[in-house]
C-alpha positions as CSV (number, residue, x, y, z in Angstrom):
1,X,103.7,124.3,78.0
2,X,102.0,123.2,81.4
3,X,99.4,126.2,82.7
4,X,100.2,128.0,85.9
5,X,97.4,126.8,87.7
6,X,94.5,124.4,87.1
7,X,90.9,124.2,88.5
8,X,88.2,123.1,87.5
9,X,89.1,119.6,86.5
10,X,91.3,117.3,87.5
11,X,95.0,118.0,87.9
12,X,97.9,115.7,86.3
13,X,101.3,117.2,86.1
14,X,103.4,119.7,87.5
15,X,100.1,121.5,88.7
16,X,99.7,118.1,90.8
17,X,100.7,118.8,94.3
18,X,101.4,116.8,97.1
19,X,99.3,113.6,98.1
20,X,102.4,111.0,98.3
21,X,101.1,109.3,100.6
22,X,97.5,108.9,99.5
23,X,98.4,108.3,96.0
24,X,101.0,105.5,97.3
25,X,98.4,103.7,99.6
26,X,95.7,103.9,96.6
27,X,98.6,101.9,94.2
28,X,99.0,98.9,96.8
29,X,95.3,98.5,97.5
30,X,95.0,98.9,93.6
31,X,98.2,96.1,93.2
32,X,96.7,93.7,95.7
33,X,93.0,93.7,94.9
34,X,91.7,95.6,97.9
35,X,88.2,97.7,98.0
36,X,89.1,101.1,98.9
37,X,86.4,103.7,100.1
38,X,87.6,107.5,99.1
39,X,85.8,110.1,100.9
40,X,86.3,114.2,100.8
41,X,84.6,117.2,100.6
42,X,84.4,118.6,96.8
43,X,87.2,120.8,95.8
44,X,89.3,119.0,97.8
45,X,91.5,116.9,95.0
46,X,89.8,113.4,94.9
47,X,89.5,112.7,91.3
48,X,92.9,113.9,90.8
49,X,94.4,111.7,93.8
50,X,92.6,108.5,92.0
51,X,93.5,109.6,88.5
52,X,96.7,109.9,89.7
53,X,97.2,106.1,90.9
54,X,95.7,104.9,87.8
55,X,98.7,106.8,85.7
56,X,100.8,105.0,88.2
57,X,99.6,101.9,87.0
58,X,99.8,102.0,83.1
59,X,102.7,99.6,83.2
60,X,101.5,97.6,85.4
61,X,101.5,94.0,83.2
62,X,98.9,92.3,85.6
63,X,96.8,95.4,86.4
64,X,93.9,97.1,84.2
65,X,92.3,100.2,85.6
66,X,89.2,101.2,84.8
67,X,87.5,105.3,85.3
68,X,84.1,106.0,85.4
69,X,81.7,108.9,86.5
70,X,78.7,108.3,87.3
71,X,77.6,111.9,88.7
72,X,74.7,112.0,86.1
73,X,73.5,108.8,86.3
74,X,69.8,108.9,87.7
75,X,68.6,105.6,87.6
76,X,69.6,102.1,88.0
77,X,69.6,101.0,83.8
78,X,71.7,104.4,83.7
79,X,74.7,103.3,85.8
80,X,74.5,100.2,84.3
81,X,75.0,101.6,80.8
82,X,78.1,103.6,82.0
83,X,79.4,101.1,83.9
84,X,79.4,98.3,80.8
85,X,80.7,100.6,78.3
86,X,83.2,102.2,80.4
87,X,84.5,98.4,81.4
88,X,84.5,97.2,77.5
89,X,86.0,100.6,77.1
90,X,89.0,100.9,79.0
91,X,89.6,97.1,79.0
92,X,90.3,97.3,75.1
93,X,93.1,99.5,72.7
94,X,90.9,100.2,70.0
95,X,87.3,101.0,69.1
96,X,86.6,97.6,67.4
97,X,87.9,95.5,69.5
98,X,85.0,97.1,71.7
99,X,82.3,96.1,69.2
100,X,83.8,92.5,69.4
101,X,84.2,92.1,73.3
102,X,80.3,93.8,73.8
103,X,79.0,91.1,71.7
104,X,81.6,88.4,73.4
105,X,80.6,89.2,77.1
106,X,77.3,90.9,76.4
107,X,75.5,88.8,74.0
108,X,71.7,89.9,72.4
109,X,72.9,93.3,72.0
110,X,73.7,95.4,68.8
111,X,76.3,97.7,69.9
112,X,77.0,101.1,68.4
113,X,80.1,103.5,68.1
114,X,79.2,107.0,67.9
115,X,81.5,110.5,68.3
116,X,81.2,112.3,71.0
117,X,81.9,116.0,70.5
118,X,82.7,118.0,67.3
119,X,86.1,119.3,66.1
120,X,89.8,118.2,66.5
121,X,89.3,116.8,69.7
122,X,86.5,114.5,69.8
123,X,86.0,110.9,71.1
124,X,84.6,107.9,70.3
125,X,82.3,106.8,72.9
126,X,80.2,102.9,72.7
127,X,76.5,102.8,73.2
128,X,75.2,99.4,74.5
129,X,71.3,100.1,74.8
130,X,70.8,97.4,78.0
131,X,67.6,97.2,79.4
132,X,65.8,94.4,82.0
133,X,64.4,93.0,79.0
134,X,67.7,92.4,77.4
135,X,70.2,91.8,80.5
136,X,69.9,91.0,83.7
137,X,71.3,93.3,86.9
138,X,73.4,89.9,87.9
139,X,75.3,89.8,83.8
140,X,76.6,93.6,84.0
141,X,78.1,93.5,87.1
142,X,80.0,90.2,86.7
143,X,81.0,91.8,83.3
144,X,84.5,92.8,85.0
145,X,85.2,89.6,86.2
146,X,84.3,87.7,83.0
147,X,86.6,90.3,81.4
148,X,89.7,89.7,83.5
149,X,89.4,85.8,83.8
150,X,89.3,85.5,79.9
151,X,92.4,88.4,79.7
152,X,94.0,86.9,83.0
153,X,94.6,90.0,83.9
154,X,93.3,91.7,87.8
155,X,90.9,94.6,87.0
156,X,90.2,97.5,89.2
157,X,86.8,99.4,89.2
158,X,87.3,103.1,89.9
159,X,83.7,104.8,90.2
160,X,83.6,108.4,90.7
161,X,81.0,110.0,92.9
162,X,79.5,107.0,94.0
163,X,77.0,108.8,96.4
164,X,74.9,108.8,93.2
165,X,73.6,105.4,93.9
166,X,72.1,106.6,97.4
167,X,69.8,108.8,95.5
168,X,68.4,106.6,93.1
169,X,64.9,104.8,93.5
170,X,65.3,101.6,94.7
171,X,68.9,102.2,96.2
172,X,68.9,99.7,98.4
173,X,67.8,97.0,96.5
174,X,70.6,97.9,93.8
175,X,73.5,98.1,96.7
176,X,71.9,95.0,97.5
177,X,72.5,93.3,94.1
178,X,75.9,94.9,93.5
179,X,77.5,93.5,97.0
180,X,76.2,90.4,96.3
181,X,78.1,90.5,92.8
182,X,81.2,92.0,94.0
183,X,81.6,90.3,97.4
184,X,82.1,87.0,95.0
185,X,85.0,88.3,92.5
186,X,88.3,86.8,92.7
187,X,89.7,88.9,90.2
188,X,88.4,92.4,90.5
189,X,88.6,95.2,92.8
190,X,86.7,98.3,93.0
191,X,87.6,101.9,94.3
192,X,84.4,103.8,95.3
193,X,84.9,107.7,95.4
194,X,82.3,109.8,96.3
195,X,81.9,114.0,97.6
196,X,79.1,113.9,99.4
197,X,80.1,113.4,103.0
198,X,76.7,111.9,104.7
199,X,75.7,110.0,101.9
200,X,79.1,108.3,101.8
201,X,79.4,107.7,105.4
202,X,76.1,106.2,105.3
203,X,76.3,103.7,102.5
204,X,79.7,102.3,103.8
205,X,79.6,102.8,108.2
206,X,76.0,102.0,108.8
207,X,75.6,98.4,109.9
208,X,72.6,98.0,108.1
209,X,73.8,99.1,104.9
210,X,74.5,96.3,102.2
211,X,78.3,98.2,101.5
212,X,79.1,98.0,105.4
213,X,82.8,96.8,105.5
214,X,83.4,96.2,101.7
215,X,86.7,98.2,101.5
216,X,89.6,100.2,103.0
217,X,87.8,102.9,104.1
218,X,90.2,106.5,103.0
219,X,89.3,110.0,104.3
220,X,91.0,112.4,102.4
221,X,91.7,115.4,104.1
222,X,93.3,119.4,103.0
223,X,96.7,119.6,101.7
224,X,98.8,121.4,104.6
225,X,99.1,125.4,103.8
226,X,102.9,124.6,104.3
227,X,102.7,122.4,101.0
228,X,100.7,125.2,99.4
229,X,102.9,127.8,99.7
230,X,106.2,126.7,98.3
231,X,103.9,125.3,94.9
232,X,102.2,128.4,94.3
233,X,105.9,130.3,95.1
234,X,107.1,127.5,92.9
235,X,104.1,128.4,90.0
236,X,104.9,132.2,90.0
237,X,108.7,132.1,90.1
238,X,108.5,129.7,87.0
239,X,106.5,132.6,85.0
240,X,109.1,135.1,86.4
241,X,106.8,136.5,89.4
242,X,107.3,137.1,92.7
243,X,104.5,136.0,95.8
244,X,105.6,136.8,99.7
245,X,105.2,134.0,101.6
246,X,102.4,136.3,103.6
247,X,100.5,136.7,100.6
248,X,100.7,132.6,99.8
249,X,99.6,132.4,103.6
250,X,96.3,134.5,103.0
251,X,95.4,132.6,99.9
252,X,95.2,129.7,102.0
253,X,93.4,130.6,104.7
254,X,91.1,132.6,102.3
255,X,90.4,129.3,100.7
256,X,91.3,126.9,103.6
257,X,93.2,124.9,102.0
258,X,90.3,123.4,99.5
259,X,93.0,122.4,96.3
260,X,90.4,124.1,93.5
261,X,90.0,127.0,95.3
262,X,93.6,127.6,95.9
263,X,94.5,126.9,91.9
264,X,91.7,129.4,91.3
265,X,92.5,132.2,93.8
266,X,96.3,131.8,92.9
267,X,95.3,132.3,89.3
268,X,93.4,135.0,89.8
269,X,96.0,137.0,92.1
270,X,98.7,135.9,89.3
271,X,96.9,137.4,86.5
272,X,96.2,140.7,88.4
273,X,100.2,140.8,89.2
274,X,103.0,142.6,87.2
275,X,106.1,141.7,88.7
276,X,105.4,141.1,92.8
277,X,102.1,140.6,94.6
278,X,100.6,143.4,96.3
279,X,97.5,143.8,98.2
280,X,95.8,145.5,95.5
281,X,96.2,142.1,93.7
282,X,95.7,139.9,96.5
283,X,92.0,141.6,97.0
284,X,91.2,141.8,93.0
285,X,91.9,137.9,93.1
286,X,89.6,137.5,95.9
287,X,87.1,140.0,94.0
288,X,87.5,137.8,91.0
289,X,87.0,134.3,92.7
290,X,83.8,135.8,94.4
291,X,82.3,137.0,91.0
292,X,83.2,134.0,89.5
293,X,81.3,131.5,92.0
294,X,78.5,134.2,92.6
295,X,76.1,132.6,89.9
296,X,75.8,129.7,91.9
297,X,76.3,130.0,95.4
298,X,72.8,132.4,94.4
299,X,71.3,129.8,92.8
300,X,71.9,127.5,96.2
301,X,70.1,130.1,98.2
302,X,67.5,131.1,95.5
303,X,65.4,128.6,97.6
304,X,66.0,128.8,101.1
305,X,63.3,129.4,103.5
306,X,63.8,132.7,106.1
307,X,64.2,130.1,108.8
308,X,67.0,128.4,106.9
309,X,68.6,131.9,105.9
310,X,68.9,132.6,109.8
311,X,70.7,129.6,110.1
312,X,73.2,130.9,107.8
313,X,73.1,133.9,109.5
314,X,73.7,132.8,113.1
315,X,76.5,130.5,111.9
316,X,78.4,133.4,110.1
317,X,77.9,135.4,113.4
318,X,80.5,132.8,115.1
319,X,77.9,130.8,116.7
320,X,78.2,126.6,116.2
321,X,76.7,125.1,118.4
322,X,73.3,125.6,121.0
323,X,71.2,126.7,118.6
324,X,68.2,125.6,120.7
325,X,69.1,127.9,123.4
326,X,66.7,130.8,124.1
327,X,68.5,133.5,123.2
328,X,69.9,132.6,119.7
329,X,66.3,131.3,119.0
330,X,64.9,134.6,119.6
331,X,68.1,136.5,118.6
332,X,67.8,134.9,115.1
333,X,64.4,134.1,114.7
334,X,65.2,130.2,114.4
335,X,61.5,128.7,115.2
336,X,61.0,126.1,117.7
337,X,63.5,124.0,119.5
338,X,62.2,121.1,117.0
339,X,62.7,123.4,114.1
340,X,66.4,123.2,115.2
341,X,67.1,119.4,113.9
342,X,65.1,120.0,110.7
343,X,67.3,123.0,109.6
344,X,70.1,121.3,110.4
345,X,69.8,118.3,108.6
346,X,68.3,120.0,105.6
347,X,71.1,122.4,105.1
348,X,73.7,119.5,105.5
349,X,71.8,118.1,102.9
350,X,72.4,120.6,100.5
351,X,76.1,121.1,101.4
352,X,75.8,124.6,102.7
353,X,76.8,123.2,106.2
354,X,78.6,120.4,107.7
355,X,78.9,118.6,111.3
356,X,82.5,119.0,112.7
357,X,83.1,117.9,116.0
358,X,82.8,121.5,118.1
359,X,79.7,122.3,116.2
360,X,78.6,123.4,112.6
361,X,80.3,125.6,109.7
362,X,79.5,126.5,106.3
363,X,81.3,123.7,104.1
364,X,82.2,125.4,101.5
365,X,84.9,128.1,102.6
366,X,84.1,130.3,100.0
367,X,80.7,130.6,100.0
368,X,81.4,131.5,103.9
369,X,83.1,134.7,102.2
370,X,81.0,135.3,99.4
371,X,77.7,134.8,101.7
372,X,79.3,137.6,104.3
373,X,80.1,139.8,101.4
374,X,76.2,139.8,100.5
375,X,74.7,140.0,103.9
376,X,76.7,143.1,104.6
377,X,75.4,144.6,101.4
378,X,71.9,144.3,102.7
């Protein structure tokens, strides 16, 4: 039995929504060996779009896909690592055949199979152990390629949060050496995913960049509200409730249209409903989405200077742009005109804000609410 509403993870399924069109584009580029840059905001659905064109192509007879997430890598040895075992992985059927390919395309290694998790559902996951001493940067990253010419088969590379590599030391050496590799493959694509706006524009639209121009280049934006309403209508009617197509609307606009937050708010007005949604619901949903995201939208504030703070606080006030004017300066006690670009691009870098082009808003839709709720409580 599929659940009413996911969130959280990524959706597959009747709770997938949407996203024809993205998901068909993704399968070409994926058919025909083309680089494909996937860029959104989180919450928005982008690991469910590309784990959605890799079920597509399961029987595919040329085509392997390969998954990775490399959000908690940290340092160059550390994607590596994911990246090797996820390739030997994913490229294999069973566990020791991946003991056997490792020492085929990886040689002066001594592999290791190890479970990952305890219970009834656990995994097998493959520890490799590479180091500089052991394997060069040049050897993993042509590991794909070696794969697919000895399987004649395409491969394509999906890498999840790919901002990651922006943030570790000697970033651009690494981009450096992974274009270089990459550029040269006949046989493998990649698909480069990544939440983080800025850093992902700035890796692949900056000139001087070393990923300038690698790929098709994919912004993904919100699911229309109109899409929205007749799955969640859809959702309820299937467990024998009843949602008004006004109370669908507010759950979108409450959420603007971010795909997690809509699962989640949906989920929590379903659970508070009997029979037929009613505003008592609707507001104990929105109660229960803002306790449940309280923990950490407080932690991202725990360490925000005053001057930052007012930021927040002129932007929730309805005010976007001229921030360097006199009287919002004074009004919100925003420092010096200089002060201005420093706020700014410090609060962008923690995702609290983001640049549109009339100006800047909070990011995150529901810490917009969340934050009002606790400034008028002060």
């Amino acid at each position: 039995m599929s659940k009413v509403f996911v969130y959280g993870m990524a959706v597959k399924g009747d709770n997938f929504t949407d996203r024809e069109k993205e998901t068909r584009r993704l399968k070409l580029n994926f058919e025909n060996g083309i680089n494909t840059i996937l860029i959104s905001p989180r919450r928005i659905g982008k690991t469910s779009v590309v784990q959605k064109a890799i079920s597509s192509m399961q029987d595919h007879p040329d085509v392997i896909t390969v998954y990775m997430d490399i959000y908690d890598c940290r340092s160059e040895y550390d994607f590596y690592n994911r990246f090797a075992a996820a390739i030997i992985q994913q490229t294999a059927s069973r566990a020791d055949q991946w003991l056997e390919n490792a020492k085929t395309f990886l040689s002066r290694i001594t592999p290791k199979i190890a479970m990952s998790g305890l219970g009834p559902n656990n995994e097998f996951a493959l520890y490799l152990g590479l180091t500089p001493e052991t394997h060069s940067p040049e050897e993993i990253l042509n590991l794909p390629e070696a794969i697919s010419k000895k399987r004649g088969k395409q491969i394509v590379v999906c890498i999840d949060e790919f901002q990651q590599i922006g943030e570790m030391p000697n970033s651009l050496t690494l981009q450096k050496r992974m274009r270089g590799v990459w550029q040269h493959q006949e046989n493998c694509s990649y698909c480069l995913c990544g939440s983080k706006k800025h850093l992902m524009t700035n890796l692949f639209q900056n000139r001087r960049m070393p990923f300038y121009q690698f790929g098709e280049m994919i912004m993904l934006d919100k699911i229309p509200a109109p899409d929205w309403i007749s799955y969640i209508q859809n959702r309820f009617e299937s467990r024998g409730k009843t949602i008004s197509l006004e109370y669908c609307q507010k759950i979108c606009e409450a959420t603007d249209c971010y795909s997690s937050y809509v699962q989640q708010l949906a989920w929590n007005v379903f659970a508070e409903t009997e029979e037929v949604v009613d505003e008592t619901a609707f507001n104990n949903g929105i109660e229960a989405l803002l306790a449940q995201t309280s923990a950490l939208f407080q932690q991202q504030i725990a360490a925000l200077s005053t001057f930052q703070m007012n930021m927040l606080r002129a932007i929730l006030a309805g005010h976007h742009s001229k921030f360097t004017s006199q009287d919002l300066m004074s009004q919100f006690n925003l420092g010096s005109k200089s002060n201005i670009a420093k706020l700014t691009s410090s609060l962008i870098e923690k995702e609290l804000i983001e640049r549109r082009p009339d100006g800047l808003y909070f990011a995150d839709p529901v810490f917009a609410l969340w934050f009002a709720k606790d400034q008028s409580a002060m």
